[in-house]
C-alpha positions as CSV (number, residue, x, y, z in Angstrom):
1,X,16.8,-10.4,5.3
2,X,19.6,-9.3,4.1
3,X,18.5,-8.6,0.7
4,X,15.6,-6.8,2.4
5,X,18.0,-4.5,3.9
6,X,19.1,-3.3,0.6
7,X,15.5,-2.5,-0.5
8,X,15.0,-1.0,2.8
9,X,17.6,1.2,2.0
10,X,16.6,1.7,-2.3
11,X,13.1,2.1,-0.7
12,X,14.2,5.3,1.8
13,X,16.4,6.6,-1.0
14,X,13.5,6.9,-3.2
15,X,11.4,8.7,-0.8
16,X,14.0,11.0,0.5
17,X,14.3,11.6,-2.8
18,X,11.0,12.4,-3.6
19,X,10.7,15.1,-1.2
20,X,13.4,17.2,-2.6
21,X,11.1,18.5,-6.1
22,X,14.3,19.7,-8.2
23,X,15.2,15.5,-7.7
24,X,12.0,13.9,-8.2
25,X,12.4,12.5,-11.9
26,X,14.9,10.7,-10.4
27,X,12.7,8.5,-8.1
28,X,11.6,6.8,-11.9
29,X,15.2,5.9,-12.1
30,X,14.6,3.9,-8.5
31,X,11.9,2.3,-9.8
32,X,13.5,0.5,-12.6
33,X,16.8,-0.1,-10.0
34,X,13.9,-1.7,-7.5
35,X,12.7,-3.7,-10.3
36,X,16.1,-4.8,-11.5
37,X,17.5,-6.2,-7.5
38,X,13.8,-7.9,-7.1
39,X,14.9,-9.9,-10.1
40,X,18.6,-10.7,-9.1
41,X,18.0,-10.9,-5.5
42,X,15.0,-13.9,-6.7
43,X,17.9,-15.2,-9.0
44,X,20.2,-15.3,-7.0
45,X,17.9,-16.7,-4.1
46,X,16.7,-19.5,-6.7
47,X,20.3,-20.3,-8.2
48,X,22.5,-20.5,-4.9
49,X,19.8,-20.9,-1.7
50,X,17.2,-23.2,-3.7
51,X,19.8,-25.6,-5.2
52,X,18.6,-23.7,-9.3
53,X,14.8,-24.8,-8.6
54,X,11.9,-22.6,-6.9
55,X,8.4,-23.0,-8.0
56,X,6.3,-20.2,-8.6
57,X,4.9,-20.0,-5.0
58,X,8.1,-19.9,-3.6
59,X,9.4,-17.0,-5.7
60,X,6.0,-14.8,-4.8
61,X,7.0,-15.5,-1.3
62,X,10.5,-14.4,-1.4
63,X,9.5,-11.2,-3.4
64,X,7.1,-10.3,-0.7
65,X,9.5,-11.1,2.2
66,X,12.4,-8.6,0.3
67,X,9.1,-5.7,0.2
68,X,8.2,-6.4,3.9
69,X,11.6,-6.0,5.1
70,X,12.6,-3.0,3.3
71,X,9.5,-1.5,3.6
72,X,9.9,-1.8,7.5
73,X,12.9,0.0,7.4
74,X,12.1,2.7,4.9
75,X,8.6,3.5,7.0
76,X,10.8,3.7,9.8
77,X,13.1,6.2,7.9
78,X,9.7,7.9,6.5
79,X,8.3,8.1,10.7
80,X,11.4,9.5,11.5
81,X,11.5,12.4,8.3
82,X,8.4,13.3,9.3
83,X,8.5,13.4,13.1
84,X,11.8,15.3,13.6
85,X,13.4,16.0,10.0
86,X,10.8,18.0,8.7
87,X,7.8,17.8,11.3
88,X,5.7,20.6,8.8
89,X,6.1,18.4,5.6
90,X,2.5,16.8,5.7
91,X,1.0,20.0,6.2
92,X,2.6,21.4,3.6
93,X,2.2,18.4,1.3
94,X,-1.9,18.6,1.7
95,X,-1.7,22.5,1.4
96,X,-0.3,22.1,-1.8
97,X,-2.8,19.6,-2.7
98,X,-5.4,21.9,-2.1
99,X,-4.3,24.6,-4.0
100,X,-3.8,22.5,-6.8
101,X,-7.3,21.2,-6.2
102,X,-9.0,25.0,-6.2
103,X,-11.6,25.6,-8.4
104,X,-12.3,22.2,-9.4
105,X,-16.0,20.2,-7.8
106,X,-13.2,18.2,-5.7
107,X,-12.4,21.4,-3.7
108,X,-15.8,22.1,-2.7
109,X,-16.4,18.8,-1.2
110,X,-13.4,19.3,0.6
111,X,-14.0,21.8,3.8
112,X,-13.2,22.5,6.8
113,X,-14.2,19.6,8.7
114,X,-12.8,16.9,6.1
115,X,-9.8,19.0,5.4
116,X,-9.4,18.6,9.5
117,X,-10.2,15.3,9.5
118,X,-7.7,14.2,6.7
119,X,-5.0,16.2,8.7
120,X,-5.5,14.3,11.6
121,X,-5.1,11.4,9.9
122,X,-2.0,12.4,8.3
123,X,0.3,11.7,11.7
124,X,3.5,10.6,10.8
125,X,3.2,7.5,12.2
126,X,-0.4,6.5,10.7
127,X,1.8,7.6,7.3
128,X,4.7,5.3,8.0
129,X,2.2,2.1,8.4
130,X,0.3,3.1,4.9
131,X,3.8,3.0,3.4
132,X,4.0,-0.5,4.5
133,X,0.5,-1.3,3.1
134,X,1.4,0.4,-0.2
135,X,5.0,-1.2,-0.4
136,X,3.5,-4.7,0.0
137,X,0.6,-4.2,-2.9
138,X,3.6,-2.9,-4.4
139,X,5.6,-6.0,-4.0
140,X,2.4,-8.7,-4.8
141,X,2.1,-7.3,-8.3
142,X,5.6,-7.0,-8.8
143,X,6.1,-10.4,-7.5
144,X,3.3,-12.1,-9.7
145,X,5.1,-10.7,-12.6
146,X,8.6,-11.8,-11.4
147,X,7.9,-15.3,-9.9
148,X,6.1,-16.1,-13.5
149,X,9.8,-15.2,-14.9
150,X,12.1,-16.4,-12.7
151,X,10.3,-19.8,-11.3
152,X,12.4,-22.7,-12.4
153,X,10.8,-26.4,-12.1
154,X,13.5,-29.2,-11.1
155,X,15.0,-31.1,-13.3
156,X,12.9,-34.7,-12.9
157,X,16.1,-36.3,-15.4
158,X,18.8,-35.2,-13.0
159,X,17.1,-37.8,-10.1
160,X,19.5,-38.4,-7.6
């Protein structure tokens, strides 16, 4: 939980960050620092908690308990930017969107009624839970990859 915290807190930099435009090639450098702690924190997890053994399983589900953690906290930080920090962001966010969208067949499926519907949608708390769902898919493929590399059988010569 502990470790979670931390990627709560990588997790709520990184969006905070992407909000601010002039800083958001920097959320690619987050994405490599996430990558990185996933790895040490299942290292470390494997080497010193697991006794230098964790089967493959094991790892997957330690990945995913580090993304459901920090994910918690950084949708909580994400509800909270959106409620009271800047409570017109979303609006703004699927304006833009739009415009960028004009002239192209996507705009003219998109009127009034869906454009109404998808705002209505877009509450800050029904954002907040998607961030959880998308930091968990997030952490599954990310996990598959790392438990493959940092899994570690026992030993069955050091019998004790």
């Amino acid at each position: 939980m502990n470790f979670g915290a931390i990627m709560g807190v990588i997790f709520s930099i990184n969006f905070l960050i992407t909000t601010i435009k002039s800083l958001a090639l920097l959320q690619y450098g987050f994405v490599v620092v996430i990558i990185y702690l996933t790895y040490r924190f299942a290292v470390h997890c494997r080497d010193n908690a697991m006794e230098g053994a964790m089967s493959y399983g094991s790892v997957l589900w330690y990945v995913m308990q580090l993304f459901m953690y920090g994910s918690m906290i950084s949708a909580l930080v994400r509800y909270l930017f959106y409620m009271y920090i800047k409570p017109d962001f979303l609006q703004n966010q699927l304006n833009e969107t739009m415009q960028a969208l004009q002239g192209t067949s996507v705009a003219e499926i998109i009127t009034g009624d869906v454009y109404q519907q998808t705002m209505e949608m877009m509450t800050p708390l029904n954002m907040a839970f998607q961030s959880i769902w998308l930091n968990l898919i997030l952490g599954l493929i990310l996990g598959l990859v790392i438990a493959a590399i940092v899994r570690k059988d026992k030993n069955i010569f050091n019998a004790e």
